[in-house]
C-alpha positions as CSV (number, residue, x, y, z in Angstrom):
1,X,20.1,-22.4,16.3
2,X,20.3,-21.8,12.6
3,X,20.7,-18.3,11.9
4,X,18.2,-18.4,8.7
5,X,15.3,-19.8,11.1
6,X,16.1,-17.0,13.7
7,X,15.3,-14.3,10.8
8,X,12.6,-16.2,9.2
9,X,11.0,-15.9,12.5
10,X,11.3,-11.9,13.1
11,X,10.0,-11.7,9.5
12,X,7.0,-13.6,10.4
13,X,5.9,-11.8,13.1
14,X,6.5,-8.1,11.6
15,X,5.0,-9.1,8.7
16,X,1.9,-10.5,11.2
17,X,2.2,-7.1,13.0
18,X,2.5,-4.9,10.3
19,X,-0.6,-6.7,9.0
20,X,-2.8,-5.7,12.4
21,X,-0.8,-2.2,13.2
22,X,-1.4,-0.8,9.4
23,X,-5.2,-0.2,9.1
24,X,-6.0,0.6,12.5
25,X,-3.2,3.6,11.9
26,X,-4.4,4.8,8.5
27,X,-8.2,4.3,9.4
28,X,-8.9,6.6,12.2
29,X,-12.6,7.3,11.8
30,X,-15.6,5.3,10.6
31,X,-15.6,3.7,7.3
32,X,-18.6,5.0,5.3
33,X,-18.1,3.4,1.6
34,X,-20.9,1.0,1.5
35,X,-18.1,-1.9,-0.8
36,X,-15.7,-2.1,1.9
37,X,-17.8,-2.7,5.0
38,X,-19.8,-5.2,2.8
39,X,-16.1,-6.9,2.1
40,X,-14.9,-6.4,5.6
41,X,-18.4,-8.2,6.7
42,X,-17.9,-10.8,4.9
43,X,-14.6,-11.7,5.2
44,X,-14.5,-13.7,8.2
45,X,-17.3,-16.4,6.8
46,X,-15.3,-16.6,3.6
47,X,-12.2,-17.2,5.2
48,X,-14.0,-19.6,7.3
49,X,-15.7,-21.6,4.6
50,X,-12.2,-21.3,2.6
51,X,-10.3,-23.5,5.9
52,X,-13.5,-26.1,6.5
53,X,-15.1,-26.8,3.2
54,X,-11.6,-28.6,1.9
55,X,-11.0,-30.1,5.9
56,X,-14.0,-31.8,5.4
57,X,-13.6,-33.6,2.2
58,X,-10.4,-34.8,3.5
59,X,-11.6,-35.6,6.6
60,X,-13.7,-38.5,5.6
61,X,-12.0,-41.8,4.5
62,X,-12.8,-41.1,0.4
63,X,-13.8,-38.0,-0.8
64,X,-17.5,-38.8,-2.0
65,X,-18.3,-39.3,1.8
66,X,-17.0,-36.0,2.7
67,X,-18.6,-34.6,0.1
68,X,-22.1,-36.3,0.9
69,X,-21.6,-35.2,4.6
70,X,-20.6,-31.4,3.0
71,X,-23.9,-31.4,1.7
72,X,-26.0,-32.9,4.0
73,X,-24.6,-30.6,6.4
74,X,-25.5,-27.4,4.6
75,X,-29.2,-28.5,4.2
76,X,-29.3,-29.3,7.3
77,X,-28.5,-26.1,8.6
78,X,-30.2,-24.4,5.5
79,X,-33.8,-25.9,7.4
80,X,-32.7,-24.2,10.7
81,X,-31.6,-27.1,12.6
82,X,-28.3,-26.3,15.5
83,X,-25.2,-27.2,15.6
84,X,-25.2,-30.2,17.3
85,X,-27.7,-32.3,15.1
86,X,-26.3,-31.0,12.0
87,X,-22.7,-32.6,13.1
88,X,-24.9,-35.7,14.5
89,X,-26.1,-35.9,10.7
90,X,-22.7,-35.1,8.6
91,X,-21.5,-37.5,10.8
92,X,-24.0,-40.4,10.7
93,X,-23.4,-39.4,6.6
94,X,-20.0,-40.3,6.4
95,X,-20.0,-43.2,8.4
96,X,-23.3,-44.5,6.4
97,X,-21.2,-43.6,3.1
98,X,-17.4,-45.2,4.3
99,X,-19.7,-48.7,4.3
100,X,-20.8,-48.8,0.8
């Protein structure tokens, strides 16, 4: 085994530890400033829409169907409709777009 991969891979994962171990070490009690827990609320939905919203413009065969499906999708769910018929819909989307 390459000695470089052997260190790149203890760096990664105390740079992943350090990453988890840090805050719950320096925050011991409950976080009262009204800006961070808004941040720290929000930041798993950003971080979600930051991995999907580019996965599914490349995830159709051209862009402009991914896109249509992107927004489809998001009215969809904007009028309350679940999961499953929303992906039913983005789905019949692309395919409907990938034709013309």
């Amino acid at each position: 085994m390459n000695s470089n991969l052997l260190i790149y891979i203890i760096l990664m994962i105390v740079v992943t530890n350090l990453i988890r171990v840090i805050p719950v070490t320096l925050i011991r009690g409950k976080i009262r400033n009204r800006f961070v827990r808004s941040f720290l609320y929000y930041v798993p939905y950003v971080t979600l829409a930051v991995m999907t919203v580019p996965a599914i413009v490349d995830a159709a065969s051209t862009p402009f169907a991914g896109i249509m499906a992107l927004v489809l999708g998001v009215i969809a769910a904007w009028y309350g409709l679940g999961l499953f018929p929303v992906a039913i819909i983005c789905c019949l989307t692309v395919f409907l777009a990938s034709l013309i």
